[in-house]
C-alpha positions in Angstrom: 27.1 13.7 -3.6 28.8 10.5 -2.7 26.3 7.7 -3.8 27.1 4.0 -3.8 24.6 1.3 -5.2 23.9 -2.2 -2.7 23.3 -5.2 -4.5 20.0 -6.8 -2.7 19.7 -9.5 -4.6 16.0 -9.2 -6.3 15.0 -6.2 -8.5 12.3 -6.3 -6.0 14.3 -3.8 -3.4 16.2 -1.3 -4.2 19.1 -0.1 -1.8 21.5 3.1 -2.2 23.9 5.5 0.4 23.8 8.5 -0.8 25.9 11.1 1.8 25.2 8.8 5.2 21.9 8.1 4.0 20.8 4.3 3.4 17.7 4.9 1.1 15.9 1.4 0.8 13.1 1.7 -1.7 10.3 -1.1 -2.1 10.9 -1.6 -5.4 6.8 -3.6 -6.6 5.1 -0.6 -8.0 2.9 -2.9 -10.3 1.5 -4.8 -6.8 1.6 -1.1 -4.7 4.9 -2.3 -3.3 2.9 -5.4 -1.0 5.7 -7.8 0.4 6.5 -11.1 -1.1 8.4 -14.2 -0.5 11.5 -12.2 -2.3 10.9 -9.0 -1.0 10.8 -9.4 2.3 13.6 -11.5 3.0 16.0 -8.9 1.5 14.2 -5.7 3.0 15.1 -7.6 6.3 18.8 -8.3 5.3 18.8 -4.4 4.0 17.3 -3.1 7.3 19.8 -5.2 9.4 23.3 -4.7 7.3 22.7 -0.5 6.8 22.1 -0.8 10.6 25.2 -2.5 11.4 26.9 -0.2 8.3 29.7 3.1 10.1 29.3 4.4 6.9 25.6 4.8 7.0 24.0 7.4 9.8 20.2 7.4 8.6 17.5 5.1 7.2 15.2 6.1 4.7 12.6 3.2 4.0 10.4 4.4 0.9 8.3 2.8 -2.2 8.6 2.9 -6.0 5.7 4.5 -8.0 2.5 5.9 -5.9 2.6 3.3 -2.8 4.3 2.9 0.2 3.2 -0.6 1.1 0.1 -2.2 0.7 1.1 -4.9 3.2 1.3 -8.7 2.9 0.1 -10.1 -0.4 -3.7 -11.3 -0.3 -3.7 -13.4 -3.5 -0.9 -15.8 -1.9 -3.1 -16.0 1.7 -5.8 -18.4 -0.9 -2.9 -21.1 -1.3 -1.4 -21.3 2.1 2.1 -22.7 2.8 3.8 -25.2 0.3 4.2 -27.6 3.0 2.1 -28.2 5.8 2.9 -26.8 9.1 1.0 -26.5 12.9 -0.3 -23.8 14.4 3.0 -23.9 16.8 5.5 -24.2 13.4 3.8 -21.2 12.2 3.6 -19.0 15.3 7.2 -19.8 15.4 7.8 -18.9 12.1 6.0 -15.7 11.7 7.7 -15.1 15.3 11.0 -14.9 13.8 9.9 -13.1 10.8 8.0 -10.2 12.8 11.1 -10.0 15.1 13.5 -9.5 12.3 11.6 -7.1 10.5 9.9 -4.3 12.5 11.5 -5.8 16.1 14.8 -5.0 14.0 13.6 -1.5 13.0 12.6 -0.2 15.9 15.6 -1.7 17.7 18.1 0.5 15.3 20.1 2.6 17.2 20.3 5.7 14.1 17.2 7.7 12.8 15.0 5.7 10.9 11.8 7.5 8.5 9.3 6.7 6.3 9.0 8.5 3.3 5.0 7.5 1.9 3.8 8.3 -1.5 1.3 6.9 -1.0 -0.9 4.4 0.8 0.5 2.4 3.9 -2.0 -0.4 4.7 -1.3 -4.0 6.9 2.2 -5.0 7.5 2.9 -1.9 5.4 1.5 0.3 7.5 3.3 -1.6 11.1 7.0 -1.0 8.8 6.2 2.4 8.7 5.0 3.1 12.4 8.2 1.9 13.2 10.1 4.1 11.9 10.8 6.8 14.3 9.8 9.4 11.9 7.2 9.5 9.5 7.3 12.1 6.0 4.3 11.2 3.9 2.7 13.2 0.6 -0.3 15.1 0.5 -2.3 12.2 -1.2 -1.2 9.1 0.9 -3.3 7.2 3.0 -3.7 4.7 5.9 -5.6 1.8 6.6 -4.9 -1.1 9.1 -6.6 -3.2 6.7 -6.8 -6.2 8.8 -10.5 -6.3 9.8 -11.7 -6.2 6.0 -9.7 -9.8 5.3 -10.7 -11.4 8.7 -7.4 -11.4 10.5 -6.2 -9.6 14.2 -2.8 -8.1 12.8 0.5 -8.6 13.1 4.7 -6.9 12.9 3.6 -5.0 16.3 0.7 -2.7 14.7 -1.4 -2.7 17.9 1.2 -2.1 20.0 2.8 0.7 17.3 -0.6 2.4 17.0 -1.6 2.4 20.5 2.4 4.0 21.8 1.6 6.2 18.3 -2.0 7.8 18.7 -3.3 6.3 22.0 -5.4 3.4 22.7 -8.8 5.1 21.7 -7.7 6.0 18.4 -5.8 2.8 17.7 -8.8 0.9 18.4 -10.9 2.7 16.2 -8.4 2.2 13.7 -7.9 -1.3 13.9 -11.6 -2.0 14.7 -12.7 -0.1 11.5 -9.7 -0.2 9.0 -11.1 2.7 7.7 -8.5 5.0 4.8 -7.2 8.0 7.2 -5.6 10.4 4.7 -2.4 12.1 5.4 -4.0 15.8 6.7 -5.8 13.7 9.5 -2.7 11.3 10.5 -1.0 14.2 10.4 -3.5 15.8 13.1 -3.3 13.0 15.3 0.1 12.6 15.3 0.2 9.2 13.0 2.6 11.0 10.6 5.3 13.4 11.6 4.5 16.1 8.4 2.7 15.9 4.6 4.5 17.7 1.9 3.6 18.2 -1.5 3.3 15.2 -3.7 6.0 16.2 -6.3 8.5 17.5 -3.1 8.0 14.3 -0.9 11.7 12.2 -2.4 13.7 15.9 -1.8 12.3 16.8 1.3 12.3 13.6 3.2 16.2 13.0 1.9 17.2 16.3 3.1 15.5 15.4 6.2 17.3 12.2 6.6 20.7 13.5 5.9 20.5 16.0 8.4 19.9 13.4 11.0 22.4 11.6 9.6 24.9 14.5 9.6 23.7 14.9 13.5 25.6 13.8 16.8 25.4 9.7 16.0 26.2 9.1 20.2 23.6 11.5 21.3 21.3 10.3 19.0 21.6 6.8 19.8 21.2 8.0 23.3 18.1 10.1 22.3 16.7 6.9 20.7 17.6 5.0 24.4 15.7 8.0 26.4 12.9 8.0 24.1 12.3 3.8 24.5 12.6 4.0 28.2 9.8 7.2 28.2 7.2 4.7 26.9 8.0 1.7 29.6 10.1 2.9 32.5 8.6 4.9 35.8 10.0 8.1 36.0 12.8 7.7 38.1 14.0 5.1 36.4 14.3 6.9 33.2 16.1 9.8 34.8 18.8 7.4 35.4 18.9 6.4 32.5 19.1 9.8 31.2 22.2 10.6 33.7 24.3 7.9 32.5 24.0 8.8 28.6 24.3 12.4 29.0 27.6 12.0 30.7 28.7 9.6 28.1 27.9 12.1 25.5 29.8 15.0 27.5 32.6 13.0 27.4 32.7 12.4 23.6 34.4 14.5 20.7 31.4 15.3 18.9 30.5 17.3 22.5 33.6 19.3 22.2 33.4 19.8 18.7 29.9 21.1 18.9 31.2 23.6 22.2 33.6 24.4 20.1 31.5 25.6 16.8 29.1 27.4 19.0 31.8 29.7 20.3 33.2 30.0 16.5 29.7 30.4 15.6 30.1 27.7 13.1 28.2 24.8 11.8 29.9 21.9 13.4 31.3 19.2 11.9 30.4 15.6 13.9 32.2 12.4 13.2 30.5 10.6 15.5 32.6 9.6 17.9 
């Protein structure tokens, strides 16, 4: 296994490639891995540069200890900004922010999951909703969280829940921020599959590197069919849908993959 070590720059995230993998691990087990003013600026960077990395062909976004993410840090909401700003210098702010942290995510072009040990609440909870897949262990939990501290939400969670579970359910959701526990998200189709506790770091790598060891073109075509499904007409999205298969026909990880089938082989992609 081929495994080299990014430098973040803060203890605070941890960041590996291990086989095409990019595992980035929210490294605050002591605060249930909630994002901070050093955090999050790196898992941004992290998100971004693995995106952008040839070497790297999945994203596994996880958290040290028994959390996933308990969201934004509710301690530092008493104090406020060090400097003051208006309401337009923070909507611009958390604007930019939101855009390059979720909008970022869910803009990648190669498989992204979640991989939850635990609880997923807030902000926490929007990071992993958009991530196309979602792995979590038997005794994780959800919560929206906003309603209990007095706030609406934020990094797209309305949006993610309602395109997740439907409208119905991601009112109830946000209305209530009520724990959902990983058997029920995994019933309403909030979470992709729950393994055991002990099993969750294995299985959700294994997972990851085989979508990483997939077709990178399709996939990235996949990704485009699968945005268009949720905001183009029909038609629209069949065109789509012509254009990238015929791109994909014509590249070598479609002959390859002809070619194995005939051989009755695994094949061997190389994304291109």
């Amino acid at each position: 296994m081929k495994t080299n070590v990014i430098n973040t720059g803060t203890d605070q995230l941890l960041c590996e490639v291990r086989d095409g993998v990019a595992v980035i691990t929210l490294n605050r087990p002591e605060a249930r891995n909630a994002l901070s003013d050093t955090l999050t600026p790196a898992l941004r960077r992290m998100i971004r540069d693995r995106g952008q990395d040839p070497e790297v062909g999945a994203l596994l976004l996880t958290g040290s200890g028994t959390a996933f993410c308990a969201g934004g840090d509710i301690k530092g909401m008493a104090t406020g900004p060090s400097e003051p700003m208006t309401s337009e210098e923070k909507v611009a702010r958390l604007r930019e922010r939101q855009r390059t942290l979720t909008g970022t995510l869910r803009e990648l072009r190669k498989p992204t999951i979640a991989a939850m040990p635990g609880p997923a609440a807030g902000a926490g909870l929007a990071i992993a909703l958009a991530c196309d897949i979602r792995i979590a262990a038997g005794s994780a939990f959800i919560s929206t969280g906003y309603a209990k501290i007095g706030l609406s939400g934020d990094y797209g969670i309305a949006w993610l829940l309602t395109q997740i579970i439907g409208t119905g359910r991601a009112r109830e959701l946000m209305f209530t921020a009520d724990r959902i526990y990983a058997k029920e998200c995994e019933r309403i189709g909030l979470i992709n599959r729950v393994v055991p506790d002990a099993k969750l770091q294995e299985e959700s790598f294994a997972f990851a590197q085989r979508l990483a060891d997939g077709p990178t073109m399709a996939l990235e075509h996949m990704k485009d069919n699968l945005d268009d499904a949720l905001v183009e007409p029909f038609l629209s999205a069949l065109d789509g849908e012509e254009e990238r298969l015929i791109a994909s026909a014509q590249s070598r990880d479609h002959k390859e993959a002809v070619r194995a089938f005939i051989e009755k082989r695994d094949p061997k992609f190389t994304g291109t």
